[in-house]
Every structure is written in structure tokens, then in C-alpha cells.
N, C-alpha and C positions, 0 to 999 in steps of 0.2 A: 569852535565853529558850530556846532550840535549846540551848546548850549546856549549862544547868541539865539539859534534860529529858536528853539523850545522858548526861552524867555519873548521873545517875539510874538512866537505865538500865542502863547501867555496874555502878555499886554495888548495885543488885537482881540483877546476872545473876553477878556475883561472888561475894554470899553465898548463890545456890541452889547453885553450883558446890561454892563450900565445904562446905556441908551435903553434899548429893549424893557428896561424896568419901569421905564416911565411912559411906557406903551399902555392906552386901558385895556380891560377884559373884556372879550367880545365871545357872547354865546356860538356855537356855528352848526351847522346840520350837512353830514355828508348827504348831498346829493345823488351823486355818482359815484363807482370806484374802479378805474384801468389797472388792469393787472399783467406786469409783463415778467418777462424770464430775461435775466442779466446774465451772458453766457462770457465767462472766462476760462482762458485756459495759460499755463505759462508751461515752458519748455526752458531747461536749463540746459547749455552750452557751458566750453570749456572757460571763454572769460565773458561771455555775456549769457543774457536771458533775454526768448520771446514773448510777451505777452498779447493774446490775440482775446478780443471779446466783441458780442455782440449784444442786443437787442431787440428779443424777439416776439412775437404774442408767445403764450404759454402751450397752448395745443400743439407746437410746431417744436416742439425741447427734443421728441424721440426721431421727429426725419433730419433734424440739425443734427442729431449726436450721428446720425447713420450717415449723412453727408457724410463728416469730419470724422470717421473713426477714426482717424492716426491718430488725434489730440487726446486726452482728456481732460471734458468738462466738467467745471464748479458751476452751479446753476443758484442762483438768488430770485427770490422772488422780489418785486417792486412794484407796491402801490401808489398810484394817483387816484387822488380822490378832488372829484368836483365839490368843493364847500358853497354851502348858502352862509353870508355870516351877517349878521346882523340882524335888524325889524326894522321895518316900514316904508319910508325914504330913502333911510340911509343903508340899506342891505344892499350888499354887491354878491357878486358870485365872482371866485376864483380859486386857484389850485393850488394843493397840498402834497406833500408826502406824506403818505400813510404807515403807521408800521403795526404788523401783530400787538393784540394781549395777549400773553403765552400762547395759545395754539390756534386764538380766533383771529382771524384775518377779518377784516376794514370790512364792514357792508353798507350800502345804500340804508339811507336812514339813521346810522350813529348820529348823534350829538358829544359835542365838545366844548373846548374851552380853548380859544386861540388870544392871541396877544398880537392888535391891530395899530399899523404907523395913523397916528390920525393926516399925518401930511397927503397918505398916499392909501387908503383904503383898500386897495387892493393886497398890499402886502401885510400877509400875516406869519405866526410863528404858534407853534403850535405851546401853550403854557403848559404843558405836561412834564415837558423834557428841558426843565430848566438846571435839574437836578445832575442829567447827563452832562449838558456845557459845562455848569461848575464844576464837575471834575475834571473835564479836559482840562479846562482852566489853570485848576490845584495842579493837577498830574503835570503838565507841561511847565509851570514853575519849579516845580521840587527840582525835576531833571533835568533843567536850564540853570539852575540854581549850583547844582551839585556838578553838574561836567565844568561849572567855571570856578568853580572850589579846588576840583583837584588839578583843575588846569594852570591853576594863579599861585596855587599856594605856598610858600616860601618853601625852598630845600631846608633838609635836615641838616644842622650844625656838624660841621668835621668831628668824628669820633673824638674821646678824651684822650683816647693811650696814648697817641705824638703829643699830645702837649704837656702830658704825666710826663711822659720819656724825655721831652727836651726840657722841664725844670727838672729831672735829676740828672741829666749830665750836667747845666747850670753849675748845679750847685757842686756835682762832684769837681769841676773844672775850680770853681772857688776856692774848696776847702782847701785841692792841689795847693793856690794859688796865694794862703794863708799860710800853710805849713812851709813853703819856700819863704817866705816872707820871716815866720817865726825863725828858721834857721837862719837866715842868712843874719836875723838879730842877734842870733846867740852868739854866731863866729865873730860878730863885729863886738858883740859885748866882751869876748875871751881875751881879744885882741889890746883893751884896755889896759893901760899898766894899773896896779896895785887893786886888782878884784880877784878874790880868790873863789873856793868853791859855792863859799856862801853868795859871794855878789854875782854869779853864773847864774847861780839857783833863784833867787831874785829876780836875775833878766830875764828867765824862761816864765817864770810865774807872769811877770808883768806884759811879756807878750802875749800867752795864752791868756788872761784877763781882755787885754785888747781886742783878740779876734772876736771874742764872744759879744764883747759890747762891741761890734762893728769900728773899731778906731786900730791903729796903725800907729804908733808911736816908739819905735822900736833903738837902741843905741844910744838913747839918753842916758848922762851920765848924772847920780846923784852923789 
């Protein structure tokens, strides 16, 4: 079931990509940037979990925590930035998520490079972070790939030792079943009038000859 849903999401993040590739490059210039604080907290229970969050301006992170001291909170920062994207006519204005370059946060003024729907000009994607998707993409493959691997794949073949073990009782049951076979030749061979030891000795050779080439011809008189 894991690996159905990973392969899913695999093959959904594959065909936005595809689409999206054939999006053109559109210059863009943060206009704006809102900055808020994403307040989570989870609480674990005996068979479940609470998770409580909110959405706050950022100035207001230390009278939230002092509300809510029971809990504790995980605080994320989140950027929206107003984009200008385009020139001339065809320039719209609309909104983005922003994220840090290692410790600089989104300012008023950045320029970029975004990837615009021509159907719908308003929506864009940021071209930076194509690199990120293709790995979810990969990553969610490999491990939709592999939980239906170990989940499909043939059992391992019954040990050899019982089937070692029952061709040698087989065959011990056989040999049994030649050596009664050899004797009851030889009593029936003794039984013969006018065979002495030499023609015994004969019928015993020509039945052990028999078993070994598989044949059975035991009592015949020459």
C-alpha cells in the first residue's frame, strides 16, 4: 500500500514536471515580502497524537508561547512575496512563496527567474527549485519501487534436506527391494533339479548383473 501511494506520487510529480518544462522563463522582481510565524505543536498520547498550529504575524511568537505555555512550540518562518513578473503589457503582479538563501531571507527588491503557465499568467513556479522536485520525484520512486519488491516477490524454495532425505530413503527402500528380489532368485534357482554349486553361483552373478543394469530377470533356466 506505501509503495502504490510513493509510486503515485512519483508519477504525479513526473507529469507536473513535464508540463511545467514546457512553461517559458519569465524574469520577476519581488515587490513585496509578508513574513509570518507557523506555530506547531504535537502532543503524543497513549494511542493517538495532538497536533495544534497556527498562523501568526512574527512580533506576536513570545505573547503566543506565554498564552500556550502547556504546549511546546516549533516556530517556522514563511515568506510571501508580492512578484512583479514580466515587462510591459504583458506584466502581471501575483504571489509567491519565498524561501531563505542560507541565512538571507527574501527582501523587497530581489529579482528572479520564475517559470510562467502562458494559459494563465498569473501562475508561476519558481525555476530555481526544479532540482528539489526531481528528487522527490527520484526518492518517491526508488521507495514505491522497493516496498512492492519485497512485498511481490516470490518465497524462497523449500530447503534441500527433505528432498536429500526422501531420495535416500527411495533408494534405501529399493535396494531393500532388489536384495529380496535377488534372493527369492536364488531359492527359486536352488530349487531347480540338476544345478549344483556352480549353476547357484551363476544365478546369484546373473541377478546381481540385473539389478545394476535396472532389469529383473530372475529363475530362468539355461
Amino acid at each position: 500500500m506505501i509503495g502504490g501511494f510513493c509510486l503515485l506520487v512519483a508519477v504525479f510529480c513526473a507529469r507536473d514536471m513535464i508540463t511545467k518544462s514546457n512553461w517559458p522563463r519569465v524574469p520577476a522582481e519581488v515587490v513585496a515580502v509578508k513574513t509570518e510565524s507557523l506555530m506547531e505543536s504535537t502532543q503524543h498520547r497513549i494511542i493517538y497524537k495532538t497536533v495544534s498550529s497556527a498562523s501568526i504575524p512574527c512580533e506576536m511568537v513570545d505573547a503566543f508561547k506565554a498564552m500556550y505555555a502547556d504546549k511546546e512550540w516549533t516556530v517556522t518562518r514563511k515568506f510571501t512575496g508580492t512578484l512583479h513578473v514580466g515587462a510591459g503589457a504583458d506584466a502581471v503582479e501575483t504571489t509567491l512563496d519565498l524561501h531563505k538563501s542560507g541565512d538571507r531571507e527574501p527582501q523587497a527588491g530581489d529579482k528572479l527567474m520564475v517559470v510562467q503557465n502562458p494559459a494563465r499568467p498569473a501562475q508561476i513556479q519558481d525555476a530555481g527549485r526544479t532540482g528539489s522536485r526531481l528528487m522527490i520525484t527520484v526518492g518517491a520512486a526508488v521507495i514505491g519501487a522497493l516496498c512492492l519488491f519485497f512485498a511481490f516477490r516470490r518465497r524462497r524454495p523449500p530447503s534441500a534436506a527433505p528432498t536429500t532425505a526422501g531420495l535416500a530413503g527411495d533408494n534405501a527402500a529399493r535396494a531393500r527391494k532388489e536384495d529380496a528380489m535377488i534372493a527369492a532368485a536364488l531359492t527359486k534357482q536352488a530349487a531347480l533339479p540338476g544345478q549344483g554349486a556352480a549353476g547357484r553361483q551363476a544365478a546369484a552373478t546373473q541377478a546381481r548383473e540385473a539389478r545394476f543394469s535396472g532389469r529383473a530377470s530372475f529363475g530362468r533356466r539355461n
